[in-house]
C-alpha positions in Angstrom: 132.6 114.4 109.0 133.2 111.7 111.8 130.4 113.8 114.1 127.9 113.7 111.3 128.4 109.9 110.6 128.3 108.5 114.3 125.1 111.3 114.9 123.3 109.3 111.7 124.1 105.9 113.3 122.8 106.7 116.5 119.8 108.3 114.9 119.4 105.5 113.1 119.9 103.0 116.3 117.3 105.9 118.4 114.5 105.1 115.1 114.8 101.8 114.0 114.6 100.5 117.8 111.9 102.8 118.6 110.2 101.7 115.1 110.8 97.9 116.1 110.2 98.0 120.0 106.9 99.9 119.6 105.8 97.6 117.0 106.3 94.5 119.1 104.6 96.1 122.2 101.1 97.7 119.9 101.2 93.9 118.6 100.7 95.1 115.0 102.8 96.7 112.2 101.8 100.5 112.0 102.3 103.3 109.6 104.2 105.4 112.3 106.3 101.9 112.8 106.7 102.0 109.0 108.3 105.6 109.0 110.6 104.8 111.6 112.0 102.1 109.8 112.3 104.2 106.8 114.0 106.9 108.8 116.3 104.6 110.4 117.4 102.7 106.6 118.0 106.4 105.4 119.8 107.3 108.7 122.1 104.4 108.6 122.8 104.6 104.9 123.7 107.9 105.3 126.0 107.3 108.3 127.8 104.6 106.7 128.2 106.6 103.7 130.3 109.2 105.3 132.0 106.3 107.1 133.4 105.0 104.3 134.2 108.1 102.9 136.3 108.7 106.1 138.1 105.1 106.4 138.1 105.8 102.0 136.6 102.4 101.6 134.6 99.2 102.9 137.0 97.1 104.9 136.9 93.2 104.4 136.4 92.4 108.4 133.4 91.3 110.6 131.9 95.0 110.6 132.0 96.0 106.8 130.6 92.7 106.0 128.1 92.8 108.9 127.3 96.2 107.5 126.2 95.5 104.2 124.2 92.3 105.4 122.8 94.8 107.7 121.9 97.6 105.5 120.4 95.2 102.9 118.3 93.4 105.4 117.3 96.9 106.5 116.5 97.6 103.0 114.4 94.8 102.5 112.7 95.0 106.0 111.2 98.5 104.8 110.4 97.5 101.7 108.5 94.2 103.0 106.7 96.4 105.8 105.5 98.7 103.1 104.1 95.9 101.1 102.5 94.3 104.0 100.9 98.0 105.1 99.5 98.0 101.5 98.1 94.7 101.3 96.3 94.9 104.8 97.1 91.5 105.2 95.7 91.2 108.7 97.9 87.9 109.9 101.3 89.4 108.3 100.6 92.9 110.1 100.4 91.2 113.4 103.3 88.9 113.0 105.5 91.3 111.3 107.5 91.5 114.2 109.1 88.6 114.3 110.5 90.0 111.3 111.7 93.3 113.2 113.3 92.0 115.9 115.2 89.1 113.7 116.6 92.3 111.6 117.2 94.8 114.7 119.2 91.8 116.2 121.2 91.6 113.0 121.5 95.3 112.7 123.1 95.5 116.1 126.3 93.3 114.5 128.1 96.0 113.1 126.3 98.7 115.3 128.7 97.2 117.9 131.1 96.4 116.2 132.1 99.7 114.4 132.4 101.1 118.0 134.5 98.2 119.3 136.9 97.9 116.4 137.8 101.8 116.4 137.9 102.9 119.6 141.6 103.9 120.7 
């Protein structure tokens, strides 16, 4: 299960930077930026599912609580981006990733930290 779950987070890290580097570059929010976020959320949720499966449980330190700011933040990114695709408001899709960036930064807390705290 330990493959599965670090090949998820780094999916996750490969679509959610590609989702929210892209965006920043095109200058807009796009659909195709949209779906990688998406991807990235489910990647990552799935990921640290099976993680905490493995360590049987969320642990009370800098990277579980990282975690679930992270994957809430994620979950909200997505859901925002999806509103503001809908809405075609013109000033929020070319803003939006000020957005991305603050919650890629954010996501990469516990990214690193999960490697630093169990490597042996």
């Amino acid at each position: 299960m330990l493959g599965y779950s670090v090949v998820l987070i780094v999916g996750a890290f490969l679509f959610y930077t590609i989702g929210v580097w892209a965006e920043k570059f095109d200058g807009q929010l796009k659909k195709w930026h949209l779906v990688c976020f998406w991807i990235g959320f489910s990647f990552d949720t799935a990921g640290t599912t099976l993680m905490s499966v493995i360590s049987r449980g969320l642990k009370v330190n800098i990277h579980g609580i990282t975690g679930i700011i992270a994957i809430l933040l994620m979950a909200f990114h997505a859901i925002w981006a999806t509103i503001v695709l809908v809405k075609n408001d013109k000033k929020l899709i070319q803003n939006f990733h000020i957005f991305s960036i603050f919650v890629w930064l954010m996501w990469l807390i516990p990214f690193f930290t999960g490697m630093f705290i169990n490597m042996r």
